[in-house]
C-alpha positions as CSV (number, residue, x, y, z in Angstrom):
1,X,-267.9,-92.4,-70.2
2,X,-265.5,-94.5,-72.0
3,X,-264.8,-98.0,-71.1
4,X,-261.4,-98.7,-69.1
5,X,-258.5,-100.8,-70.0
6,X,-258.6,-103.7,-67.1
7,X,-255.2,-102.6,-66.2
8,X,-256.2,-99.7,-64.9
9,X,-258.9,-101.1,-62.5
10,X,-256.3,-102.2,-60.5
11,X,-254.8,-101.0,-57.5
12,X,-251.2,-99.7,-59.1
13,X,-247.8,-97.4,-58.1
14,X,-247.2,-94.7,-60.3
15,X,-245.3,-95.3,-63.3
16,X,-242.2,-93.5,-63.4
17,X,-239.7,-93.0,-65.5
18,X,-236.2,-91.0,-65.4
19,X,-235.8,-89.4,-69.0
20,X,-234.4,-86.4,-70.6
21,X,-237.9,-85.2,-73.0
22,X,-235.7,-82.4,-74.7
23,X,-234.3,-85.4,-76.4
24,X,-236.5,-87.3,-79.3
25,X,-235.6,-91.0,-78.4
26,X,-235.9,-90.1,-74.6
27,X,-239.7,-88.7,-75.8
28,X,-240.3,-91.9,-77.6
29,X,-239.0,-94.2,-74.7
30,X,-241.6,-92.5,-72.3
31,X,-244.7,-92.9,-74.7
32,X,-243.7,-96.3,-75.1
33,X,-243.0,-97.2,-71.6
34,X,-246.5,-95.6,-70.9
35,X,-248.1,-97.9,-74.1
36,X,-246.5,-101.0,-72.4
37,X,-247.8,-100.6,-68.8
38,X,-250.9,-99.2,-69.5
39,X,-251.8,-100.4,-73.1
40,X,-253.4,-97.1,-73.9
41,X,-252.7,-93.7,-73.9
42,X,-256.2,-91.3,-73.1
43,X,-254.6,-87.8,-71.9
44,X,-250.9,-86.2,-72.3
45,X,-250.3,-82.9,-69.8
46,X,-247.2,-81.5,-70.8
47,X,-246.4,-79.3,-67.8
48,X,-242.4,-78.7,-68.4
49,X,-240.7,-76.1,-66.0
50,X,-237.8,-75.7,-64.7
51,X,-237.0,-72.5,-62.7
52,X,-233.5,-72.8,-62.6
53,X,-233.3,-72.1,-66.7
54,X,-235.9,-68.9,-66.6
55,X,-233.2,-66.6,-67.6
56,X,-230.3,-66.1,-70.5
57,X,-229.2,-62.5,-69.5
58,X,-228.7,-60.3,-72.4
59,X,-229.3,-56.9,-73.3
60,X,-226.2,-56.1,-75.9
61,X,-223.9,-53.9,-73.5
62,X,-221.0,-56.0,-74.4
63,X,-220.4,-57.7,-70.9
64,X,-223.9,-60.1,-71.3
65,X,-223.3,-63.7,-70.1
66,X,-220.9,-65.3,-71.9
67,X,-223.0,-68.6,-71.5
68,X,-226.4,-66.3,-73.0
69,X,-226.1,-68.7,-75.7
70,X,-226.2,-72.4,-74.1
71,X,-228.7,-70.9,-71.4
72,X,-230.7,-70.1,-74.8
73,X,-230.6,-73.7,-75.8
74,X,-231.1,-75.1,-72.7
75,X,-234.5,-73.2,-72.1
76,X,-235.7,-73.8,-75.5
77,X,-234.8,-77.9,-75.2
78,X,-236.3,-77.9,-72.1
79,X,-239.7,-75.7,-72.7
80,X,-240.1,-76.0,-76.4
81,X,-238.4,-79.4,-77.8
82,X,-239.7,-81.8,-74.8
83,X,-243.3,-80.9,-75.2
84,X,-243.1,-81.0,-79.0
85,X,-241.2,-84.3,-78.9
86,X,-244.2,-85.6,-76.3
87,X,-246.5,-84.0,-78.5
88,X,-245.8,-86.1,-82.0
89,X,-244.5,-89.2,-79.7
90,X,-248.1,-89.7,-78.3
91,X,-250.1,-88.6,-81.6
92,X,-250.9,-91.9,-82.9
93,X,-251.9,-93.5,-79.8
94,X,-253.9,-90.3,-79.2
95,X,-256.1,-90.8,-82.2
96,X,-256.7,-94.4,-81.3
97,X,-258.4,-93.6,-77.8
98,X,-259.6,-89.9,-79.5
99,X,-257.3,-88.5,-76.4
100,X,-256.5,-85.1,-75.3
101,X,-253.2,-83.0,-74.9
102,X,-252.9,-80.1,-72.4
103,X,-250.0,-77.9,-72.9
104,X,-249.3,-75.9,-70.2
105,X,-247.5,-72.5,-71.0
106,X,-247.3,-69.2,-68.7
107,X,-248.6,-65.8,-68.5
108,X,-245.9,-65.0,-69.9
109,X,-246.3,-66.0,-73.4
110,X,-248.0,-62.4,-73.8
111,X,-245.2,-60.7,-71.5
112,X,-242.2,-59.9,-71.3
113,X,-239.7,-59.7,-68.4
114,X,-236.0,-59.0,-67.6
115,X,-233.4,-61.8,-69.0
116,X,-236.4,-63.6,-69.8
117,X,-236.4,-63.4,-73.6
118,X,-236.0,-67.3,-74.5
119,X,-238.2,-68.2,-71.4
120,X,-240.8,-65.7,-73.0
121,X,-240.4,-66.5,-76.4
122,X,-240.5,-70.4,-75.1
123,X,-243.6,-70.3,-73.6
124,X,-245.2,-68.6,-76.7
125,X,-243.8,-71.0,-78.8
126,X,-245.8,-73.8,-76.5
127,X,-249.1,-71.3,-77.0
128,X,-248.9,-71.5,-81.2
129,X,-247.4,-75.1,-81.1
130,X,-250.9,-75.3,-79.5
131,X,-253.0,-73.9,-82.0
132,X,-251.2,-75.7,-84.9
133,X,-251.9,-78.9,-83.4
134,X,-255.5,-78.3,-82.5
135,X,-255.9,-77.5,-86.2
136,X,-253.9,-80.6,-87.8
137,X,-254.6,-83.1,-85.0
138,X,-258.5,-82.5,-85.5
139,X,-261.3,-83.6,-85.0
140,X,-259.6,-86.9,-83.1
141,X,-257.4,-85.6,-80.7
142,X,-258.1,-82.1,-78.4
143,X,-255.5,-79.9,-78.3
144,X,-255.6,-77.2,-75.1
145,X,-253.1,-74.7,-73.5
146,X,-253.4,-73.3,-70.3
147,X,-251.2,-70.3,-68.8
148,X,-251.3,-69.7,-65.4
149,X,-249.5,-67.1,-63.6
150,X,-246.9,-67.3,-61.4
151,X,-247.9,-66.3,-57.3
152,X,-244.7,-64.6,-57.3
């Protein structure tokens, strides 16, 4: 068992914090918030979703969404950049406390699905952003995925 910062004996709210993780400083702001109420940082679960920005609907007919591209971005900000930027923001405070990250991904990093291409290709991108980490963040900080399926 590891021993506690005092701050975190105490009876407390939950810290939140209204930020935009697809974007670096917004990343940064939230480790350092977290560093400045807690004065630690043991765990980071990265468990990005957002079900509205599942598909970009393509499949090279000629009358695709004309927004195919900026629904592209948007997932891979949102699924791939945020937990990346979270990842390498909370690194070094990681290795102090010899921390963990949890990466949560989907099923469907092995799948595929209809108008789900960047959604797929997302989550796999969170599975070997994963693996990477685990290797070059070792032995001081623990690197997991997890994918669950969806009940739908």
């Amino acid at each position: 068992m590891r021993p506690t910062n005092s701050k975190l004996t105490k009876p407390s709210q939950p810290l939140q914090i209204v930020a935009d993780i697809s974007q670096l400083d917004e990343a940064h702001k939230v480790i350092d918030r977290t560093i400045k109420e807690f004065g630690r940082l043991d765990v980071l679960v990265n468990t990005v979703n957002n079900a509205s920005l599942m598909e970009a609907k393509f499949n090279g007919s000629g009358d695709d969404d004309p927004h195919v591209f900026e629904q592209y971005h948007k997932i891979i900000a949102n699924n791939m950049h945020s937990v990346t930027y979270l990842c390498i923001s909370a690194a070094p405070y990681l290795r102090k406390t010899k921390g963990s990250i949890v990466n949560v991904s989907s099923i469907t990093n092995n799948e595929t699905g209809s108008y789900k291409f960047a959604y797929c290709m997302s989550k796999a991108g969170i599975s070997t952003l994963t693996k990477c980490l685990a290797t070059d963040l070792a032995p001081d900080i623990k690197v997991i995925c997890v994918s669950p399926k969806s009940d739908q």
